[in-house]
C-alpha atoms as one frame of an Amber mdcrd trajectory, in Angstrom:
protein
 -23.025  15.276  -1.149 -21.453  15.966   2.502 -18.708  18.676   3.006 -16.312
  18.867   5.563 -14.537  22.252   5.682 -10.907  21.741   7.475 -10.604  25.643
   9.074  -6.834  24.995   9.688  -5.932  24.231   6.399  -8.915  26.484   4.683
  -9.367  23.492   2.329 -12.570  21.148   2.444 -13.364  17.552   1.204 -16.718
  15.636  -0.106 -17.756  12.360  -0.290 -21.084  10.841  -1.819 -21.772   7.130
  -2.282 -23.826   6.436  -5.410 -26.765   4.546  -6.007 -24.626   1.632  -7.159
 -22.412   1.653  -4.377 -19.372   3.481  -5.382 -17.957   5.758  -2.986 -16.724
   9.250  -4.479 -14.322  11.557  -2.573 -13.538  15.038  -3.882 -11.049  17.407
  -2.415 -10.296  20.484  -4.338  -7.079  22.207  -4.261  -7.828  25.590  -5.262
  -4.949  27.408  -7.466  -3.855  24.262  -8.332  -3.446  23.135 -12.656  -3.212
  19.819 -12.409  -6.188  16.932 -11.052  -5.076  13.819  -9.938  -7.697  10.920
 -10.001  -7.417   7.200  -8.563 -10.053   4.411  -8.546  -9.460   1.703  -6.118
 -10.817  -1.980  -5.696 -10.987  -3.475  -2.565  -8.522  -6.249  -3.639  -5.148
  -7.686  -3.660  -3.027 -10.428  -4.055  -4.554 -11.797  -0.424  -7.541 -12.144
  -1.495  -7.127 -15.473  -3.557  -9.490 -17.756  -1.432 -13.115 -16.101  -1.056
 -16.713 -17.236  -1.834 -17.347 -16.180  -5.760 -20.484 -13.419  -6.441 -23.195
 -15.623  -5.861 -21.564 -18.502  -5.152 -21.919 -20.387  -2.372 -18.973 -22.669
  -1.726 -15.145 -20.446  -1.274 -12.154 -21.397  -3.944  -8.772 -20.639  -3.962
  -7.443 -18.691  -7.221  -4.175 -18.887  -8.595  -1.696 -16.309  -7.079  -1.338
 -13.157  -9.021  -5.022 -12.843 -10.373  -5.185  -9.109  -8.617  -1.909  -8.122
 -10.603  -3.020 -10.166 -13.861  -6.302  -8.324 -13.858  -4.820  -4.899 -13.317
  -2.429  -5.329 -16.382  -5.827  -6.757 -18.234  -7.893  -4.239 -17.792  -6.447
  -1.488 -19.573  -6.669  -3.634 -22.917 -10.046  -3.480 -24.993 -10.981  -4.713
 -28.160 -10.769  -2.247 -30.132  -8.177  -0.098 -27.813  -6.121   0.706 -25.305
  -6.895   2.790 -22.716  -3.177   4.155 -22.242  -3.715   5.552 -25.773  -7.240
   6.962 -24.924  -5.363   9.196 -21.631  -2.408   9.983 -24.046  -4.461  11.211
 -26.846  -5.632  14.189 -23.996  -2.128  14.754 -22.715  -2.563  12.769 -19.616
  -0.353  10.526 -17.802  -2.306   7.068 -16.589  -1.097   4.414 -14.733  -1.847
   1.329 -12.529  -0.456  -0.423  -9.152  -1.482  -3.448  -7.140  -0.566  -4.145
  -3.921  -1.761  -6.934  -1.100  -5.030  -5.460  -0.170  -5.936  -3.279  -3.451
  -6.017  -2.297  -7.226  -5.751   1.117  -8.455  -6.080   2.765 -11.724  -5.152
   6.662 -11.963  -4.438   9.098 -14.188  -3.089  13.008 -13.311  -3.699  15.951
 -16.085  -4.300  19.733 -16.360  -6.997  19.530 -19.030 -10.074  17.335 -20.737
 -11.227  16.105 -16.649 -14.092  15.577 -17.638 -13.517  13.180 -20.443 -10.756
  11.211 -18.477 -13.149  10.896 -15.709 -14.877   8.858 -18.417 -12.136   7.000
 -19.844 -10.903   6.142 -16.690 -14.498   5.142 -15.177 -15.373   3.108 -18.654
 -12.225   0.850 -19.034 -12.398   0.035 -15.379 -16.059  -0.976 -15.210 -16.014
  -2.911 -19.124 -13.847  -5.929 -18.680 -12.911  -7.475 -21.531 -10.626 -11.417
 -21.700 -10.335 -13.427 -24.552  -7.957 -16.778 -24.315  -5.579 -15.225 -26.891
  -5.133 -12.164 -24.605  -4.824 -13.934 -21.966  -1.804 -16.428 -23.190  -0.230
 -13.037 -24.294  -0.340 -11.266 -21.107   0.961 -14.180 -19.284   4.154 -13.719
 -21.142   4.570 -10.418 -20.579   4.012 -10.641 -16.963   6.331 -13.538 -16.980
   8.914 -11.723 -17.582   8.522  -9.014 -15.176   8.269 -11.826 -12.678  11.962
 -13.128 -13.790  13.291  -9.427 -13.424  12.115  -8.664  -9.873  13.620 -12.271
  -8.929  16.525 -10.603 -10.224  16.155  -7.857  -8.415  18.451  -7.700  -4.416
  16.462  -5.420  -3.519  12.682  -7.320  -3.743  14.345 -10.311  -2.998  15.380
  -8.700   0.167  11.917  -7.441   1.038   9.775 -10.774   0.139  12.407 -12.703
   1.676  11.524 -10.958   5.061   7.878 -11.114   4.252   8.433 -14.924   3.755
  10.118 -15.011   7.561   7.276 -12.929   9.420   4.002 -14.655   7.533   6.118
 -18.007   6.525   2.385 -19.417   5.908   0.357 -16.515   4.614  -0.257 -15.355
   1.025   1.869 -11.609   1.540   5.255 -14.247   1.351   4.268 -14.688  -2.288
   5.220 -12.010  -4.864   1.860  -9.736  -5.478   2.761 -10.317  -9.374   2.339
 -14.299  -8.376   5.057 -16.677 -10.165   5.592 -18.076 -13.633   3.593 -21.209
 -12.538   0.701 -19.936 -11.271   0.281 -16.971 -13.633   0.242 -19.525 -16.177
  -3.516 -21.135 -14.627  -4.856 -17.884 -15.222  -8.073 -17.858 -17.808 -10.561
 -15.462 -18.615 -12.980 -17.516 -16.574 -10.995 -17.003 -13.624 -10.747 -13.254
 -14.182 -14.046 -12.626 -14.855 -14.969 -14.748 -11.439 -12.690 -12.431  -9.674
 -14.034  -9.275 -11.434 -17.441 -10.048 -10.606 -16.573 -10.505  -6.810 -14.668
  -7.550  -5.874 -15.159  -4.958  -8.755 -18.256  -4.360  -7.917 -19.352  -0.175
  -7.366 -19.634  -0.929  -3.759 -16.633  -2.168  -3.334 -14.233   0.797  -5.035
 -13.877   4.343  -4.370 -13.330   7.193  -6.957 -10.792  10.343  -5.182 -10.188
  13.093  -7.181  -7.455  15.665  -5.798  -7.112  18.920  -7.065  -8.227  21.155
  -9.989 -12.015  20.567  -9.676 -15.411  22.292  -9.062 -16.788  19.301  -6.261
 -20.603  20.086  -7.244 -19.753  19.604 -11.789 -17.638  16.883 -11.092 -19.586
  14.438  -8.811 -22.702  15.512 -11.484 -19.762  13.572 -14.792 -19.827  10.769
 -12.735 -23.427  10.730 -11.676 -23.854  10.738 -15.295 -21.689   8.319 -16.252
 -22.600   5.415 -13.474 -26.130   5.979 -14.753 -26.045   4.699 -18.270 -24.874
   1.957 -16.868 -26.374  -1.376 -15.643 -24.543  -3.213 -12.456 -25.671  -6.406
 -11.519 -27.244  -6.117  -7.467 -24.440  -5.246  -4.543 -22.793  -8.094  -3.065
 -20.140  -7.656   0.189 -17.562  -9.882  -0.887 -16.643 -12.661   1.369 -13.309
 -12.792   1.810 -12.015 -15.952   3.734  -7.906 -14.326   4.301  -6.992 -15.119
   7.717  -3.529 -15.279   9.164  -2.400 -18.999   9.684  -1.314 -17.263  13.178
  -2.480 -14.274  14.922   0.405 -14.912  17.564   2.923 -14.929  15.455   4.791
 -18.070  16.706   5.346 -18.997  13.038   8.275 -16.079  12.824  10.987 -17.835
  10.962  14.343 -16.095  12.876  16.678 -15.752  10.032  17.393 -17.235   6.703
  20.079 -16.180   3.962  19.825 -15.974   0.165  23.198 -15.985  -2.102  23.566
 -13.727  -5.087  25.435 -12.103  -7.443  26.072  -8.562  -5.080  29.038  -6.841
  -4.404  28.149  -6.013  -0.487  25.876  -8.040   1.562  22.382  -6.712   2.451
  20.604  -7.351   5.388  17.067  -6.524   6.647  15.377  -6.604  10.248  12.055
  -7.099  10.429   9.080  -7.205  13.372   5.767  -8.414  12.823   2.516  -6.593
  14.382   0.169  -8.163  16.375  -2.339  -5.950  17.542  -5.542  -6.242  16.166
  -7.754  -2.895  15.676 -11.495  -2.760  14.757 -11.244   1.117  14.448  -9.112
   2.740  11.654  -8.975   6.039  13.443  -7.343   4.201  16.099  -5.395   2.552
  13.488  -4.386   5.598  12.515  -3.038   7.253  15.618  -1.165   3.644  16.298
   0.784   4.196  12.954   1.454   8.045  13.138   2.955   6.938  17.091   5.107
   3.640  15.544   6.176   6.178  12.913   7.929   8.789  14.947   8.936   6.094
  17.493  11.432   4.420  15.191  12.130   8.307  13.902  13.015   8.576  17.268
  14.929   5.677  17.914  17.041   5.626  13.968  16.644   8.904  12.303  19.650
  10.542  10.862  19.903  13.090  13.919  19.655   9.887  16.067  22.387   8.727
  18.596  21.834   5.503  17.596  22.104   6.609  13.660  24.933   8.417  14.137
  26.848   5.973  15.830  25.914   3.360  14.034  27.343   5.281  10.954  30.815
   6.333  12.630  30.900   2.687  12.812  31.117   1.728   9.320  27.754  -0.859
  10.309  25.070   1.178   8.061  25.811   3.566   5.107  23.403   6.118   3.217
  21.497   2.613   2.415  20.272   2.773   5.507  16.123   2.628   5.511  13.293
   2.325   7.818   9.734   1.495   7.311   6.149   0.961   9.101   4.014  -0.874
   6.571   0.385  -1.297   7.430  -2.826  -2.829   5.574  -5.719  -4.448   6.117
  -5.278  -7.725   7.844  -1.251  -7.266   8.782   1.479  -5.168   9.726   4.697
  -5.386  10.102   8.177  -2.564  10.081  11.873  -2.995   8.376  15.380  -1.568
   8.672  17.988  -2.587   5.957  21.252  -1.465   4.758  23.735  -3.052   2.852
  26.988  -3.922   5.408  29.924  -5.816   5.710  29.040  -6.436   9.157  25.504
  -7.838   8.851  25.740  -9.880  12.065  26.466  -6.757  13.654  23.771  -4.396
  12.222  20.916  -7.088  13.472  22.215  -6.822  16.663  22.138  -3.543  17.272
  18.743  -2.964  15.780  16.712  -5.614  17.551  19.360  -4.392  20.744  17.806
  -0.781  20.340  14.066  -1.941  19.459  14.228  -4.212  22.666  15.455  -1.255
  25.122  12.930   0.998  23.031  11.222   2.457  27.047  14.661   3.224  28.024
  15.788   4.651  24.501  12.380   6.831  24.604  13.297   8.298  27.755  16.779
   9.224  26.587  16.127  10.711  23.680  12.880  12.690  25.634  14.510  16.303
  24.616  14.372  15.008  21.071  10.966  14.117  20.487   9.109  17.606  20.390
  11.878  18.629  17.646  11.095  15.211  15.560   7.243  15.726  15.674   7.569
  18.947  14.371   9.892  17.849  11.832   7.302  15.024  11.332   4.715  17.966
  11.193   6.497  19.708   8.360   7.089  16.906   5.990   3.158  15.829   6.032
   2.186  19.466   5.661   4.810  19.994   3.173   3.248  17.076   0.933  -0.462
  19.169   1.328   0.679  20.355  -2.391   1.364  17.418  -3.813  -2.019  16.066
  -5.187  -0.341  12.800  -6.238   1.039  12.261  -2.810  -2.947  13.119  -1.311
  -3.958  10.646  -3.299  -1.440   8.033  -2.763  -1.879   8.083   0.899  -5.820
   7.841   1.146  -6.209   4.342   2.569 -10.096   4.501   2.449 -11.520   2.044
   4.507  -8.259   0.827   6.625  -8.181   4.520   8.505 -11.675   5.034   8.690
 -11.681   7.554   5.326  -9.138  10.121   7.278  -6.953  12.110   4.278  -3.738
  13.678   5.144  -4.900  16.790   6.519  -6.480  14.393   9.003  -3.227  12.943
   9.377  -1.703  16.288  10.459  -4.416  16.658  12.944  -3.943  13.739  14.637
  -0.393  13.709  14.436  -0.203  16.907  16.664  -1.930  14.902  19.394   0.427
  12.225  19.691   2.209  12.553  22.866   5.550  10.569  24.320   3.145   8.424
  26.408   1.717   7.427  23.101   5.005   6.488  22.049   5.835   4.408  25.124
   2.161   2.578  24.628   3.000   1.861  20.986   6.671   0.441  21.730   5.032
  -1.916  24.361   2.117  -3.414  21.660   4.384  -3.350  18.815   8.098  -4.598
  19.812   7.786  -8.322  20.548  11.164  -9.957  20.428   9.348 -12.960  19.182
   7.786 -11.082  16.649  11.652  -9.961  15.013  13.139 -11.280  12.229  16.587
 -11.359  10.340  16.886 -12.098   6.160  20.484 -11.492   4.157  21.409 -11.757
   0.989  25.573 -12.259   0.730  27.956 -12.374  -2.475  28.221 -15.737  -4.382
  31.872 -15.133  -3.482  31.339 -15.058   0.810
């Protein structure tokens, strides 16, 4: 098992990959109660078109099989694997996003047996036809609550103007129709393909001896038989790296009191290192804390204006394959509020320069926050992107992030903020 001691922090991490492929990253928090664990697949709602485990010819899947199988999982023949983590007085839980599945669970007691649960109803599928047809309800309706949700329509609604022609436009739960193509064929398919050891990691933050743990799930992967490692082929590309398919604006009418109005910019730098990755993110990160934080000109202006509210929201969202950042507020002046944002994005050299005898006093404020969430386990967990930054952790966050200079800034405004690359979406009252 390989150590790496961080000296500033006086903390240290460990990672082993198995003999069946699964990566396993331990970082103890000593003095900590509670452990916080999180295995993660490889796999989103992208990945619907890829070449099947030994298959030879690629398919396209239904949209939605990611989420499906998340919800599916959890449900065994003879139980439920929420019930299992309850039974020891922990609290389990599952998310899917674009680009992976993850299954957690936090506690301050019985680690070693929830390692198990959680490591056994992962890797022990189980779909009948009858479960099926009664999960596809269920998720129905969650799909018919988020569409009427402002908020998500807001935020798909962008993603549907910056990648008009690529799967992250579609809602990661899928829709109604397709949902309803989904058979226990198809999930096993999908299973096989990216569930595979080598394709997940196990991360365990917090109360945990590194050396007894990794020996539980030595233990457990070897009573276990896993068909030989395949990389899954993934055929996701974007239907345009350039991003001339930007749709400009488009408006959606619904039953809100105030309009709401996001601004969105599409990436289109490429990276084949995720440290590098990394340090581009941390530098986008405090450029637009720079340019529209709350001690901001530009933010306080904007608010003496009446043109944003405490609504007001900013965000850099990065995974594999795509990029992209959003501001939103709700506004009576939406016209206004685009304006002004894609105004300040385009002078962003000039607004650096400005706001120069800021930027030491944001990075440090920067500095604190990610620091700050060094005793959150959860939050640890949460943020470890595996493969996407090259395996850094938040403490290698902090590190990095003190080495981020207002050149870096500059260089990061220049790749990122593409007028081309910007985007407006509203939603306005039925009554406007």
């Amino acid at each position: 098992m390989e150590k790496y001691f961080y000296q500033d922090f006086n903390r240290s991490t460990y990672h082993q990959q198995l003999a069946n492929g699964l990566n396993v990253v331990l970082m103890p928090m000593p003095g900590f109660n509670k452990t916080y664990a999180m295995m993660t697949t490889n796999f989103g709602s992208i990945d619907n078109c890829f070449v099947p485990y030994s298959g030879q010819e690629p398919i396209h899947v239904p949209d939605g099989v990611a989420h499906f199988l998340e919800h599916k999982l959890f449900e065994k023949k003879d139980y439920d694997a929420f019930d299992l983590f309850g039974k020891l007085g922990a609290d389990s839980n599952a998310f899917t996003s674009f680009t992976q599945t993850s299954y957690l669970f936090s506690t301050t007691s019985h680690l070693h047996e929830n390692i198990d649960i959680l490591l056994d109803f992962v890797q022990q599928p189980y779909f009948t036809a009858q479960t099926v047809q009664k999960e596809q309800g269920i998720i129905g309706q969650e799909i018919q609550m988020y569409d009427d949700d402002p908020n998500w329509r807001l935020y798909l609604g962008m993603l549907g103007n910056l990648y008009p022609h690529d799967p992250m436009h579609i809602d990661i739960a899928g829709t109604v129709e397709s949902i309803s193509k989904i058979t226990p064929e198809i999930l096993m398919e999908n299973y096989r393909t990216f569930y595979q050891p080598s394709n997940m990691t196990l991360l365990l933050v917090g109360n945990l001896d590194p050396e007894e743990t990794i020996k539980w799930v030595v233990a457990n992967q070897e009573k276990k038989d896993f068909a030989p490692q395949e990389k899954p082929d993934r055929r996701f590309k974007l239907n345009d790296p350039t991003g001339k398919d930007v749709i400009p604006f488009r408006s959606l009418t619904m039953n809100v009191n105030r309009p709401k109005v996001m601004v969105g910019i599409r990436g289109l730098k490429s990276f084949d290192d995720g440290r590098a990755r990394l340090k581009y993110k941390l530098a986008v990160d405090l450029l637009l804390d720079v340019l529209l934080d709350d001690t901001s000109d530009n933010y306080l202006r904007l608010y003496d204006e009446g043109v944003i509210d405490d609504s007001f929201s900013y965000n850099l969202d990065m995974q594999r394959a795509f990029y992209f950042a959003y501001f939103s507020t709700n506004t009576d002046q939406t016209e206004k509020f685009a304006d002004e944002v894609m105004r300040i994005l385009e002078d962003a050299d000039q607004q650096i320069d400005q706001a120069a005898a800021r930027f030491e006093g944001v990075k440090r404020g920067e500095l604190g926050r990610l620091i700050g969430l060094l005793n959150s386990p959860e939050t640890i967990g949460n943020r470890y992107a595996g493969q996407l930054f090259d395996g850094a952790n938040l403490m290698d966050e902090v590190r990095m992030m003190r080495t981020i200079t207002l050149d870096d800034l500059k260089a990061a405004a220049a790749d990122f903020i593409n007028p081309d690359g910007m985007s407006v979406y509203q939603i306005v009252p039925q009554h406007q």
